[in-house]
MINU-527135 format. One record per residue (C-alpha): x, y, z; residue in one letter. Coordinates in Angstrom, 1 decimal. Example, Ala and Ser with C-alpha at 12.3 -4.5 7.8 and 13.67 -1.06 7.14 Angstrom:
REM residues 2
<site><x>12.3</x><y>-4.5</y><z>7.8</z><residuo>A</residuo></site>
<site><x>13.7</x><y>-1.1</y><z>7.1</z><residuo>S</residuo></site>
***
This chain:
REM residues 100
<site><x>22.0</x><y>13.8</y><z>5.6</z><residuo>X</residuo></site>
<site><x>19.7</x><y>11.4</y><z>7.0</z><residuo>X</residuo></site>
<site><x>16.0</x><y>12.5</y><z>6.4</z><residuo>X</residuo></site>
<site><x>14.0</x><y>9.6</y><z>6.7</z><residuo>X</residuo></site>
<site><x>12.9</x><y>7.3</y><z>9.6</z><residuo>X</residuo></site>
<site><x>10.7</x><y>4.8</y><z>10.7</z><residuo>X</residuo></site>
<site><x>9.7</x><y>4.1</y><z>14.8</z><residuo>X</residuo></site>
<site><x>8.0</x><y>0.9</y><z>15.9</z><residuo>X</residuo></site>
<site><x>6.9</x><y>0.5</y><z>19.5</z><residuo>X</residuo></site>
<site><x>6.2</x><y>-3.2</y><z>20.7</z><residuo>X</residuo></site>
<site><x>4.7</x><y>-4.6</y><z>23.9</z><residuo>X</residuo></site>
<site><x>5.7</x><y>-7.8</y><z>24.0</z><residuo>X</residuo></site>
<site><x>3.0</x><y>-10.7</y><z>25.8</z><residuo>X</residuo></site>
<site><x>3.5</x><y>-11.8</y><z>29.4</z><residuo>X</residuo></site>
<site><x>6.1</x><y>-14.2</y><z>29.3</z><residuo>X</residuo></site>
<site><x>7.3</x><y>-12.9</y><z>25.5</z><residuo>X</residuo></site>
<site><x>9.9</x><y>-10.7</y><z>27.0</z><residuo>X</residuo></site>
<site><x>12.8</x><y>-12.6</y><z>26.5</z><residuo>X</residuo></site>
<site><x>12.1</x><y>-14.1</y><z>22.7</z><residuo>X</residuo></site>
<site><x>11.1</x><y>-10.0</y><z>21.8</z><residuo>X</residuo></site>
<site><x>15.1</x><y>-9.0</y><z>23.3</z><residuo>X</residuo></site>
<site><x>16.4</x><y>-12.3</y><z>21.3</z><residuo>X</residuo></site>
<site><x>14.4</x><y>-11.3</y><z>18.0</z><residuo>X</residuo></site>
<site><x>15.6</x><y>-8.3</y><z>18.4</z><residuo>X</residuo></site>
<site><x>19.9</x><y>-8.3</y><z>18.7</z><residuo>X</residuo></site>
<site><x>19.2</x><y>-11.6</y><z>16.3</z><residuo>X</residuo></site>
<site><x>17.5</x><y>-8.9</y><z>13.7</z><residuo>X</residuo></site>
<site><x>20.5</x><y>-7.0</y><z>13.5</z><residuo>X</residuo></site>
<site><x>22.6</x><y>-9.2</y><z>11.0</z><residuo>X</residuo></site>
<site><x>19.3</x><y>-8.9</y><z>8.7</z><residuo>X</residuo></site>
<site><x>19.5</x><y>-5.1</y><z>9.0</z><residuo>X</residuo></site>
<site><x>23.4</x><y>-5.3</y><z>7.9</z><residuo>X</residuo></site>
<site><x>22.6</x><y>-7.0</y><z>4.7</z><residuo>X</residuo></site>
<site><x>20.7</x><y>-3.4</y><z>3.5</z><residuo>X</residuo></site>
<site><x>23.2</x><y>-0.7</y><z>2.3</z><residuo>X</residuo></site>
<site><x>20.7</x><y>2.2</y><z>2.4</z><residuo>X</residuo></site>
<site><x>19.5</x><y>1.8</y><z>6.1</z><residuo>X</residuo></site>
<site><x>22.1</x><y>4.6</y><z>7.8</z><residuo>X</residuo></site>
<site><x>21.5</x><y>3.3</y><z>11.6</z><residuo>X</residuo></site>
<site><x>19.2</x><y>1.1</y><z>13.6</z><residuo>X</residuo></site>
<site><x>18.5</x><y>0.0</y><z>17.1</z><residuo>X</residuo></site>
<site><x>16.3</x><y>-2.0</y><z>18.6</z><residuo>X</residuo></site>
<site><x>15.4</x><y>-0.9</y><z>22.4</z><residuo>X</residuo></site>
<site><x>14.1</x><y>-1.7</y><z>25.3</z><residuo>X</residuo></site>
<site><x>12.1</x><y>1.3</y><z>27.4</z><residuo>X</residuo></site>
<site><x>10.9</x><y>-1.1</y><z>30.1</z><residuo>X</residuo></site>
<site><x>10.1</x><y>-5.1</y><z>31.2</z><residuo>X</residuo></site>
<site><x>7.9</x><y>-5.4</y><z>28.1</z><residuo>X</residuo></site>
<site><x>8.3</x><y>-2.1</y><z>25.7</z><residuo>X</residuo></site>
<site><x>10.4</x><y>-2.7</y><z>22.8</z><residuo>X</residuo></site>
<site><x>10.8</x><y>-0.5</y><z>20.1</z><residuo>X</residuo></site>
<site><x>12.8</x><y>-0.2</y><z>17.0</z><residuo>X</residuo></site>
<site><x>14.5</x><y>3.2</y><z>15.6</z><residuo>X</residuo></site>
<site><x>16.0</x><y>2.9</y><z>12.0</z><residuo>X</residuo></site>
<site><x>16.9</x><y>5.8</y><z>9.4</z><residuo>X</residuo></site>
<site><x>17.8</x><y>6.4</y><z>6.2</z><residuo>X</residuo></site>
<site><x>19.0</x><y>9.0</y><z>3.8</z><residuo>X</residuo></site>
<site><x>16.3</x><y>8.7</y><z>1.5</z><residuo>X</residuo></site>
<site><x>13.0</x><y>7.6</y><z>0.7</z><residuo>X</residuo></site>
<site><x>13.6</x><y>4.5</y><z>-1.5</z><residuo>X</residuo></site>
<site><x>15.9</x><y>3.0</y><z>1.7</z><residuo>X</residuo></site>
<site><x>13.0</x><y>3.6</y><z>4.0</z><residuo>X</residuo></site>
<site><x>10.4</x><y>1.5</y><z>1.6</z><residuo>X</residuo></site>
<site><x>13.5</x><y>-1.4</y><z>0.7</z><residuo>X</residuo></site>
<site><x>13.7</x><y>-1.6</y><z>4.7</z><residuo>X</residuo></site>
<site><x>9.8</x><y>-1.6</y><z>4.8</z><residuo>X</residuo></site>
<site><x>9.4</x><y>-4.6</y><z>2.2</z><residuo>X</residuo></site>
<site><x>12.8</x><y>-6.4</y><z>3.8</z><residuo>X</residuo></site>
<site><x>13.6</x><y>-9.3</y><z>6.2</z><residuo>X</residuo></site>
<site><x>13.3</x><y>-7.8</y><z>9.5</z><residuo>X</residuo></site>
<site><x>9.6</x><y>-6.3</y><z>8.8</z><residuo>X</residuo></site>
<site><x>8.6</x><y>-9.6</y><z>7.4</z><residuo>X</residuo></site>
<site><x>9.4</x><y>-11.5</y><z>10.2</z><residuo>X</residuo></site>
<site><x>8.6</x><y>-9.2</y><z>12.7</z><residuo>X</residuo></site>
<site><x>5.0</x><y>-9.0</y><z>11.1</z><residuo>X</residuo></site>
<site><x>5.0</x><y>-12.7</y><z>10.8</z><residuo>X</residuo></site>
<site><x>5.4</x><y>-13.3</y><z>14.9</z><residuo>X</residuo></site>
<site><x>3.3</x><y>-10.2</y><z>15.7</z><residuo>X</residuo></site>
<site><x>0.3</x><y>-12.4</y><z>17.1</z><residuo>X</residuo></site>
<site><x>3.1</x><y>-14.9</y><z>19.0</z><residuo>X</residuo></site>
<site><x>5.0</x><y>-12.0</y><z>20.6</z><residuo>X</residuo></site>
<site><x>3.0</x><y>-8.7</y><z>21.1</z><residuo>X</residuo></site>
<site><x>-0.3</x><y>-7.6</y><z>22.5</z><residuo>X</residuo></site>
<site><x>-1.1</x><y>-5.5</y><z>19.8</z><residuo>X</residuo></site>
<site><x>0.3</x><y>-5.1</y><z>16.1</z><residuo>X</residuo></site>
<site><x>3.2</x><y>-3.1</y><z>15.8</z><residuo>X</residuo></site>
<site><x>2.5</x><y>0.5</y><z>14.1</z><residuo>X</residuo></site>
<site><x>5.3</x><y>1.6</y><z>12.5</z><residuo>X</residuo></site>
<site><x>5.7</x><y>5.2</y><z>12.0</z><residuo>X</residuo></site>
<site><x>7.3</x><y>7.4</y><z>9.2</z><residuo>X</residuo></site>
<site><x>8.7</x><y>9.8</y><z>10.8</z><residuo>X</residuo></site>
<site><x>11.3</x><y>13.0</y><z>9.7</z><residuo>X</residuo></site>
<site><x>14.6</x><y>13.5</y><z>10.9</z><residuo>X</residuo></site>
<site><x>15.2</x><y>17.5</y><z>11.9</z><residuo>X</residuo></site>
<site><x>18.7</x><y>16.4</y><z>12.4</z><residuo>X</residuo></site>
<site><x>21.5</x><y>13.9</y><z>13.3</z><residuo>X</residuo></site>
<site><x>25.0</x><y>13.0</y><z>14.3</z><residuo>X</residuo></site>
<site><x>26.4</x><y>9.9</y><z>13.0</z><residuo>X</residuo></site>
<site><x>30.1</x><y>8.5</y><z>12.9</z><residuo>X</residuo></site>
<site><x>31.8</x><y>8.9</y><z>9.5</z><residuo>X</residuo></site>
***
């Protein structure tokens, strides 16, 4: 069962829109290289709110995703692309459907 999850909301700099999407579906072959990630999407909730939903089904996948590529970039373009530093929240999962 997946128990473990992280959410990151992003607001991406007038004009930043674009490069945010592109970083984004570009961070997805990064994510693939990590075996104990379970599912992740990157988002988009409006013209410039991004966000980022992974889990895991345990906590040692959440902290190898934490100190992995996608967080490294993504904190390494924060002050290029967003108006604020992304806050990336541990959160539970109550409960899921994946495919098998």
């Amino acid at each position: 069962m997946t128990q473990h999850a992280l959410y990151v909301q992003l607001e991406a700099k007038p004009g930043k829109e674009q490069e945010v999407a592109t970083f984004l579906s570009n961070a997805r072959s990064m994510v693939n290289d990590e075996p104990d990630t379970t599912a992740w999407f990157a988002i988009r909730m409006g013209p410039n709110t991004f966000g980022i939903f992974d889990a895991f089904a345990n906590e040692r996948g959440r902290e190898a995703h934490l100190q992995g590529k996608v967080a490294t970039q993504l904190m390494s373009k924060a002050s290029q692309l967003f108006t604020k530093a992304p806050e990336i929240r541990r959160v539970d999962v109550l409960a899921d459907k994946l495919p098998h």
